[in-house]
C-alpha positions in Angstrom: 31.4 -16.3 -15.7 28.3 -14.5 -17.3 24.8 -14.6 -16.4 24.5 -16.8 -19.5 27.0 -19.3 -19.3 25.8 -19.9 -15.7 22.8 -20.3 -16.7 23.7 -22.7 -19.2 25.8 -24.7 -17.1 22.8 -24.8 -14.7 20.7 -26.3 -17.4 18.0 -23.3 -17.1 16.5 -24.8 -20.5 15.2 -27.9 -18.5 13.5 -25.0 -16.2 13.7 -24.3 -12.6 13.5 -26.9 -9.6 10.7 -27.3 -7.2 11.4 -26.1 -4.1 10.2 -27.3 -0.6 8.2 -24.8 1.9 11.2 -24.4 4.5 13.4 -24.4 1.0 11.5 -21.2 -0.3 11.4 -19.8 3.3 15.1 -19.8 3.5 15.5 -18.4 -0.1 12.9 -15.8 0.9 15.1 -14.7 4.2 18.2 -14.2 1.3 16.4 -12.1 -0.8 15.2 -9.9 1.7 18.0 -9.7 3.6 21.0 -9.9 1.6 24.2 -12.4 2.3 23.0 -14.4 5.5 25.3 -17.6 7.0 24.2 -20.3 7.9 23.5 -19.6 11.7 21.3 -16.5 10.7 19.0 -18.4 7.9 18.5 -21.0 11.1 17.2 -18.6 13.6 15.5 -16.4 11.4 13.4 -20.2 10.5 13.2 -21.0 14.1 14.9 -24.4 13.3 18.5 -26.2 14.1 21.9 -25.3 12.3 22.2 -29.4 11.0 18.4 -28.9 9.6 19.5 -25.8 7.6 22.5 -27.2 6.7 20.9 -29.9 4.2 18.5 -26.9 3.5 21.5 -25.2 1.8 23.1 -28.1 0.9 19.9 -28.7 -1.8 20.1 -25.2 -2.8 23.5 -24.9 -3.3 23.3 -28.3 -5.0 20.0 -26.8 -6.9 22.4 -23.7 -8.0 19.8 -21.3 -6.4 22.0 -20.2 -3.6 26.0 -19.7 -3.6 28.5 -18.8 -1.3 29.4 -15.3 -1.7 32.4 -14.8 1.2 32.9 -14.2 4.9 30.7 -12.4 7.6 32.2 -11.3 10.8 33.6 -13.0 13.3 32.2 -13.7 16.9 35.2 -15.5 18.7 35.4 -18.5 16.4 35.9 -19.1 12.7 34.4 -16.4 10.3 30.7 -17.7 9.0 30.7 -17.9 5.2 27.8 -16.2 3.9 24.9 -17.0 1.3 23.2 -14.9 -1.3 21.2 -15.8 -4.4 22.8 -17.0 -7.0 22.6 -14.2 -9.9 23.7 -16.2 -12.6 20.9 -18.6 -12.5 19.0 -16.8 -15.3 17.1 -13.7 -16.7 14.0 -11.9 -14.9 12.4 -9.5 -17.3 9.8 -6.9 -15.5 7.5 -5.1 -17.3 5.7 -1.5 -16.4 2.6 -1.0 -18.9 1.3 2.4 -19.0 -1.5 4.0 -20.5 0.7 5.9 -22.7 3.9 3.9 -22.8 5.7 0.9 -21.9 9.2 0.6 -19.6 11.0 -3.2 -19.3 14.2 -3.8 -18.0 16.4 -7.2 -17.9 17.5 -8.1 -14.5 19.8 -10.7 -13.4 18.0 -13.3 -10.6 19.6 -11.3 -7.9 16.9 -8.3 -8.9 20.2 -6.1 -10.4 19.3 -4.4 -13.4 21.1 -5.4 -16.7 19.1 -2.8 -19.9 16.6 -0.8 -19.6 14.4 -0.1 -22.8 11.0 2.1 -22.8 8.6 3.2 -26.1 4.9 4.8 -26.8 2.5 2.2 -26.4 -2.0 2.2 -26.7 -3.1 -0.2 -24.2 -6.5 0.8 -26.4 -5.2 -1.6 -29.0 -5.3 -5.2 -28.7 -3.5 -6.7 -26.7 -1.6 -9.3 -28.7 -0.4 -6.4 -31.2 1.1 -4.9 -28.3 2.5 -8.5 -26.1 4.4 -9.3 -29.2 6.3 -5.7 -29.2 7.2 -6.7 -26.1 8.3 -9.8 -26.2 10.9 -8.7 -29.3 12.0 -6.1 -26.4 12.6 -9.0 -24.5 14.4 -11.5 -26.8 16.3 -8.3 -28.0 17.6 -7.5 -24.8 18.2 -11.5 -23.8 20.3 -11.6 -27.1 22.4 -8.8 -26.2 23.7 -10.6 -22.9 24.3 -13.5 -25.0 21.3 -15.5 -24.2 17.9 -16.4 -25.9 14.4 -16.9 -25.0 15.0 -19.9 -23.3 17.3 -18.6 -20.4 14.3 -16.1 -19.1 12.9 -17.7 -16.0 10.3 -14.8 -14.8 8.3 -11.7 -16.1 6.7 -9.3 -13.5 3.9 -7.6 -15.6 2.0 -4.4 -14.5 -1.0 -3.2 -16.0 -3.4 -0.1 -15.4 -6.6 -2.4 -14.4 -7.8 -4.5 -12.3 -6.3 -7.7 -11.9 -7.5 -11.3 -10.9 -4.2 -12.2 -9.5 -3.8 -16.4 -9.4 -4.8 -16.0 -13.2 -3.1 -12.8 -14.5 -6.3 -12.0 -16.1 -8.5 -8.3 -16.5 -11.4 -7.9 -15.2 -13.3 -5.0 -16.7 -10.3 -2.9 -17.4 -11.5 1.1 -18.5 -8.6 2.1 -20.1 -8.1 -1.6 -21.9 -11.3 -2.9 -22.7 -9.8 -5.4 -25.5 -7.5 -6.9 -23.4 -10.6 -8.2 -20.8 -10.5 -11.9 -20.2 -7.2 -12.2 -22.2 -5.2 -14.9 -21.4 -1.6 -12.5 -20.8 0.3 -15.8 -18.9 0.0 -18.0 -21.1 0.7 -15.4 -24.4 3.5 -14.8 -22.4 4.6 -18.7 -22.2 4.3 -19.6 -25.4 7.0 -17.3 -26.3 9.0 -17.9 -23.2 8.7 -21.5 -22.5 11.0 -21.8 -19.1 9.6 -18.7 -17.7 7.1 -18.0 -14.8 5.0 -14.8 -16.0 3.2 -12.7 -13.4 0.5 -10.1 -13.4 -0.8 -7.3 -11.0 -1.8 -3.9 -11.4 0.2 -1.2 -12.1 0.1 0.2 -8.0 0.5 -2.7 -6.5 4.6 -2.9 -8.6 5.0 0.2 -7.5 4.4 -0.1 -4.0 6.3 -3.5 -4.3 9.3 -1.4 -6.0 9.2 0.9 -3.4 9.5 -1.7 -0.9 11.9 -3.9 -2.6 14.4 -0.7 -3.4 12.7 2.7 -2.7 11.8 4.2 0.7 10.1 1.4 1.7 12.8 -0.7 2.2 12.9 -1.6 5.7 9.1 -1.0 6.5 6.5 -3.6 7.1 3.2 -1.4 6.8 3.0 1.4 4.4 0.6 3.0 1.4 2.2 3.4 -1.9 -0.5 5.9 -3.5 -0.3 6.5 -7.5 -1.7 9.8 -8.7 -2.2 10.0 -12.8 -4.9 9.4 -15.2 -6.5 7.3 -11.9 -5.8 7.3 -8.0 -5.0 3.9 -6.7 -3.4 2.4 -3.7 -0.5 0.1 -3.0 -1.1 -1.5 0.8 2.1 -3.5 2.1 1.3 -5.5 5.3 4.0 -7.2 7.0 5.8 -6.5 3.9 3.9 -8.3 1.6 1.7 -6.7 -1.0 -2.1 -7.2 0.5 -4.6 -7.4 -2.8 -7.7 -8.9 -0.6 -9.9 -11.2 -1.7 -10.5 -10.8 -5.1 -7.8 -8.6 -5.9 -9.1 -5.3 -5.8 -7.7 -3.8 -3.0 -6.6 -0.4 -2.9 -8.8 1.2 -5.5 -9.2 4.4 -3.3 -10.1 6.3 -6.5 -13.5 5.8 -6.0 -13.9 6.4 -2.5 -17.0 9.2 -2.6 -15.6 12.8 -1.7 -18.6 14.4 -3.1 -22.1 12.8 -3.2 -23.3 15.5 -5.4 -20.6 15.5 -7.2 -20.0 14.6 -11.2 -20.5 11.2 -12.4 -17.8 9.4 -12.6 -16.8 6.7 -15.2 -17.6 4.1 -13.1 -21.6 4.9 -12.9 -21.4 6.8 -9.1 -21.2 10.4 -8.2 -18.0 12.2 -6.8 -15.4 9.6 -6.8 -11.9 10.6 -5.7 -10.0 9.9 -9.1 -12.8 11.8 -10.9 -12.7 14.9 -8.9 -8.5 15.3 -7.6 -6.5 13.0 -10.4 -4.9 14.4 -13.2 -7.2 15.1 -15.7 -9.5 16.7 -13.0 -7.0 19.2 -12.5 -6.7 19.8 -15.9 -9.8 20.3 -16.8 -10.4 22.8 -14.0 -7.3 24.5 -15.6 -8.9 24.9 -18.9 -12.3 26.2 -17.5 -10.1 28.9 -14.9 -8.2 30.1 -18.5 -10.9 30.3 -20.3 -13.0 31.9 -17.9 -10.0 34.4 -17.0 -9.3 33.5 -13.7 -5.4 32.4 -14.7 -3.3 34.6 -16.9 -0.3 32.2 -16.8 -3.0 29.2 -17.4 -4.2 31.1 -20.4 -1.4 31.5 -21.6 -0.5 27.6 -21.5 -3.5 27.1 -23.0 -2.8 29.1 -26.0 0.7 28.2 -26.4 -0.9 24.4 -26.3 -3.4 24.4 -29.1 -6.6 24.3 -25.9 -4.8 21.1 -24.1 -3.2 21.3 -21.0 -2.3 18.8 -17.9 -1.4 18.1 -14.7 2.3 19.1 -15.0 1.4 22.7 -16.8 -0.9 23.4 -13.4 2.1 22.6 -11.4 4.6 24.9 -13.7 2.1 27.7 -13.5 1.5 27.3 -9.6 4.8 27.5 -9.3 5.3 30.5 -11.4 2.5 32.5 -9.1 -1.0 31.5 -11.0 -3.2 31.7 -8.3 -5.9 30.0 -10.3 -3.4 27.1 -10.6 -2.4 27.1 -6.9 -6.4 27.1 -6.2 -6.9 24.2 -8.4 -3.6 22.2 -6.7 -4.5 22.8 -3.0 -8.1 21.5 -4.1 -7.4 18.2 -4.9 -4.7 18.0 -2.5 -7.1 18.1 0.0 -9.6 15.7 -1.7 -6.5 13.3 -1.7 -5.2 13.8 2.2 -9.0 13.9 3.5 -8.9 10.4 1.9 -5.7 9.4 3.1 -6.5 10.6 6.7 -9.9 8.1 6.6 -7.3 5.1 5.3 -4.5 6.3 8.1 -6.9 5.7 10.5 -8.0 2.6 9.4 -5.2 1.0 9.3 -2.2 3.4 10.9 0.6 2.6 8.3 4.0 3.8 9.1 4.7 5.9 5.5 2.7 7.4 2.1 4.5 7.4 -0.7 3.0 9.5 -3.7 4.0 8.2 -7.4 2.6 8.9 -10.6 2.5 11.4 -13.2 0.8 14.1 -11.3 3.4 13.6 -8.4 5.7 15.5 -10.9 4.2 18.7 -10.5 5.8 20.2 -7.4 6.0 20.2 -4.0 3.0 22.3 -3.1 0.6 19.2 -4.1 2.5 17.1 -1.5 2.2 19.8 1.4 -1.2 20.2 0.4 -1.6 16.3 0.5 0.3 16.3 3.8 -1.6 19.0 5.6 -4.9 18.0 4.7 -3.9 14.3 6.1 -2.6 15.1 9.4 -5.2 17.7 10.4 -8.2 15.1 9.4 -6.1 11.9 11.3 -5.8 11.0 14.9 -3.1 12.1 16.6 -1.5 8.9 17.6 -2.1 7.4 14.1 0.3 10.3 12.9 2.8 10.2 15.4 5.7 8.8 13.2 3.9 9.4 9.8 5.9 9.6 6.6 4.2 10.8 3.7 6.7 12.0 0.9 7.2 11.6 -2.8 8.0 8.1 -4.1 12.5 7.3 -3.7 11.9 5.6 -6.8 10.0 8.0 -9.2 9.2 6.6 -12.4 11.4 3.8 -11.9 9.2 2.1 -8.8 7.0 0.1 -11.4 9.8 -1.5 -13.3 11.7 -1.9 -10.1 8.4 -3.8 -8.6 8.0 -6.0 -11.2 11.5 -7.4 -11.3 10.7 -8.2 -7.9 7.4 -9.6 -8.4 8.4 -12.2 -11.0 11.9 -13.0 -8.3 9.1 -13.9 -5.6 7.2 -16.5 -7.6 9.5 -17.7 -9.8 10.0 -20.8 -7.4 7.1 -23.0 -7.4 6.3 -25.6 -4.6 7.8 -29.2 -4.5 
């Protein structure tokens, strides 16, 4: 049977059940662990076998969880195992860049179905741009056979800062239009069974990475994205930790220079300002202009006067030394940064995403070097800091997993 004739037969148009706190608990121990019997789902609850057995019997009865099969045996009869029920409907996530736009249509077991990307403004307004992707959506929905009505989450991601329990921007720089916009309920109205959901753009990512990525397995670790901004990901326990309001993780404007430039955000010699992407390439345009990189120069001609991030990493790797100046710079701007954070809070792994994390692997052993010199030994004992598993993917990834996680609501 298809996702959408399960989901038919389930009755997904009437929208999900309410679940109880132990019920979401349980489902929550599935998700993250894969196929669990019955015995398993009770200890890892802490509560009896006959307890969780009318705690599945309700899910099962709910259509949330089905059996999927046999675990091992250990002497007696062979457990029959659990899992999430895929075919209980659609989860669309959605990774909004600055520049472009990446959804994908995932079955409620987080398994990707389509993928579809395009250019996008975040500059423009943000209904022009909600209803392009909402026809993505329905488009994708009707090629599995379903409509609108058999979506039952969206996991949004946006570049800027995000009030979470509302889904709404707060003073976004790169979208100023879509400030105070009300994306959950656009969202709704199009998508009447659905649950929408929305963070900012590092905090999918580091969710991604956890859910699928090299995270996977970890309870503590920093997910840092490196592009037009710098921003952090922070999973605790493995959960995503967004602090009070929301905001945490904006490392980007963490002071690395007190004299430095001013940055966007009205104070002098933030990180993002000084080390992120277009920092580096405007350093690259003054070195060529100046003479100081022939290989730069030469970009810069062959360019029309525009380079980036990734035509400093191609010319590092081709010998500039201007370039490889310019690299190791912000490299260690970023890992004098990191070091502060690692010993703050001693997380098991870094992992680097973002645009600029294409250019190479000098910027990561910069990035690396600069962070375990500056840390505490015993804070970088067992240390990972690599490039993200998940590349590109880690937003879309992330928000298929953040709409999965609060699709439920409680009973």
């Amino acid at each position: 049977m298809t996702v959408t004739q399960q989901a038919s037969a389930h009755g997904t148009e009437r929208g999900l059940p309410r679940l109880s706190r132990t019920e979401m608990k349980a489902v929550g121990q599935v998700r993250k662990r894969g196929p669990l019997s019955r015995t398993a789902i009770a200890e890892l609850l802490d509560t009896s076998r006959a307890s969780v057995t009318s705690i599945v019997g309700n899910l099962m009865e709910m259509n949330v969880l089905t059996e999927v099969g046999h675990g091992k045996s250990d002497g007696g009869r062979r457990p029959r195992l659990l899992d999430i029920n895929a075919g209980l409907g659609f989860i669309a996530g959605v990774d909004i860049g600055a520049t472009s736009v990446d959804l994908a249509l995932a079955d409620f077991r987080g398994e990707i179905l389509e993928r579809r990307s395009d250019v996008a403004d975040v500059r423009t307004a943000p209904d022009q741009l909600l209803n392009t992707i909402n026809d993505m959506v329905s488009e994708m929905l009707n090629q599995h056979g379903a409509d609108d009505s058999h979506l039952l989450g969206i996991g949004m991601g946006v570049p800027g800062p995000v009030h979470f329990p509302t889904g709404v921007l707060i003073r976004p720089p790169l979208m100023p239009a879509w400030e105070g916009f009300p994306i959950k309920d656009f969202l709704r109205d199009r998508f009447p069974n659905a649950r929408p959901v929305v963070d900012n753009d590092v905090n999918i990512m580091a969710l991604g990475e956890a859910s699928v990525g090299g995270g996977v397995g970890l309870d503590n670790f920093f997910y840092i994205k490196i592009g037009t901004g710098i921003g952090c990901g922070i999973i605790v326990d493995g959960e995503i930790y967004r602090g009070s309001d929301g905001c945490a993780g904006d490392v980007g404007h963490i002071c690395v220079d007190y004299n430095g430039p001013i940055c966007h955000c009205g104070n002098a010699g933030c990180l993002e300002f000084m080390a992120a992407g277009p920092a580096m390439a405007e350093k690259a345009r003054l070195a060529a202009k100046n003479g100081e990189g022939k290989l730069l120069a030469k970009a810069l001609k062959d360019k029309d006067g525009q380079l980036t991030s990734v035509d400093v990493g191609e010319a590092a790797a081709a010998g500039d030394q201007a370039a490889n100046k310019i690299i190791e710079e912000s490299g260690r701007m970023i890992g004098g940064v990191l070091a502060g954070l690692v010993n703050f809070y001693n997380p098991k792994a870094i992992f680097i995403g973002g645009g600029v994390s294409n250019i190479g692997h000098q910027f990561l052993s910069t990035i690396r070097q600069a962070t375990l010199r500056r840390a505490t030994a015993l804070s970088t004992r067992s240390l990972q800091i690599d490039y993200s598993k998940l590349g590109s993917d880690a937003g879309v990834h992330g928000a298929i997993w953040l709409a999965i996680e609060n699709t439920f609501a409680l009973a």
